[in-house]
Residue, then its C-alpha position, 0 to 999 in steps of 0.5 A: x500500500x502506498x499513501x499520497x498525503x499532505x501530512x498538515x492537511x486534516x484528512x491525512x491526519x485523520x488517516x495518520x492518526x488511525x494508522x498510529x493507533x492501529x501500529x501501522x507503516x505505510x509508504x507514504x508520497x508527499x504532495x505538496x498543497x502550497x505550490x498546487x501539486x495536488x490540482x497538478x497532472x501527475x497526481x491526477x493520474x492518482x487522484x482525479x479529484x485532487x484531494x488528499x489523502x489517497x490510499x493505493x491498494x496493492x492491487x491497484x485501487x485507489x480510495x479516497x474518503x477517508x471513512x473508506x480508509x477506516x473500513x479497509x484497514x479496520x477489516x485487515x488490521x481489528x486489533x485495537x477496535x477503532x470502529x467498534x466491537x459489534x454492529x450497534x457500536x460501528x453503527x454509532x461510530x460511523x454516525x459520529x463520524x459523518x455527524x462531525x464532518x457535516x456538523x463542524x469539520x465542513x464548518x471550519x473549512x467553510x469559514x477558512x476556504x471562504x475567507x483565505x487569500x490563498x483561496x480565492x476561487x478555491x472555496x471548496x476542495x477538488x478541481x472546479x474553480x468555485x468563488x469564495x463566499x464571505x457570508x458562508x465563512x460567517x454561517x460556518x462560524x455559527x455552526x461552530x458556536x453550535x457545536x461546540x457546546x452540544x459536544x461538550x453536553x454530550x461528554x458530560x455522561x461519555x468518557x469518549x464520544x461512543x461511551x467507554x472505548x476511544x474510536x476514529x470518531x474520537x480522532x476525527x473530533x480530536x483533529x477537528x478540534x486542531x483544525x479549528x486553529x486555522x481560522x484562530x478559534x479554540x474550544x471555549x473555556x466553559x466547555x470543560x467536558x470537551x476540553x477534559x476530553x481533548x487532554x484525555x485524547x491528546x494522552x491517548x493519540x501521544 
């Protein structure tokens, strides 16, 4: 297998993350976001969307959400369970983990893609050239101010974000939470179950 990320881009830290916990080693390609190289022709061939990271099978399939990845890999390597130990408890994992990604990654993004300069024409992943929209950098930081505390409600009777056991839903949120810096917001003070959480997390993804 072979990896073609950006190591400080969210999605390949998700992946990175996943990987760390489950002891895994994979040849990993670097593409370089800065200079455009994942919009370029040679990493097209990889990636028609553009978009990082990619995980290359060795039999030549690419897959490119990083939910997939979790599911591909959790299937080779089960020891630790990061997608849960029975059908209710992947069936949660997996809700949280698309709840997150629409509910508060999406929304950081929003608000960093529509307000960047480097951006411009930029404003949403892949090859189509797509204008940046002010109002939906202000909409995006509203759904953060939402999220935040209903995660913090919900940590108030949860260890991790599916009960006892730390799962990628738990990573995602962790890097979420790290991506939230891009756009210079932080999870709030009175939040403390979610920020008793992000210690746990940070201990666990040391």
């Amino acid at each position: 297998m072979k990896v073609y990320a950006y190591d400080p881009a969210p999605n390949p830290q998700r992946l990175a993350l996943f990987m760390k916990m489950k002891g895994l080693e994979v040849e990993t390609v670097p593409v370089d976001m800065t200079t455009g190289e994942h919009l370029g022709d040679a990493y097209k061939q990889v990636n028609p969307a553009g978009t990082v990271p990619a995980l290359v099978l060795d039999d030549g399939t690419v897959l490119t959400e990083v939910v997939g990845m979790y599911t591909y890999l959790e299937g080779l390597h089960p020891q630790p369970p990061l997608l849960g130990q029975t059908p209710l408890e992947r069936a949660q994992v997996m809700s949280w983990c698309h709840k997150l990604f629409t509910g508060l990654t999406q929304a950081v993004a929003s608000v960093f893609r529509n307000r960047s300069k480097g951006f411009v024409n930029r404003a949403l992943p892949g090859p189509q050239d797509l204008p940046q929209i002010p109002d939906l950098a202000e909409r995006g930081r509203l759904q953060i101010n939402f999220a935040l505390p209903m995660l913090d409600e919900h940590l108030a009777t949860s260890r991790w974000l599916t009960g006892d056991n730390f799962t990628a839903a738990d990573i995602d949120l962790y890097v979420t939470i790290g991506f939230m810096g891009w756009i210079k917001e932080s999870i709030p003070e009175n939040c403390t179950h979610l920020n008793d959480w992000f210690l746990r997390a940070q201990e666990k993804l040391a």
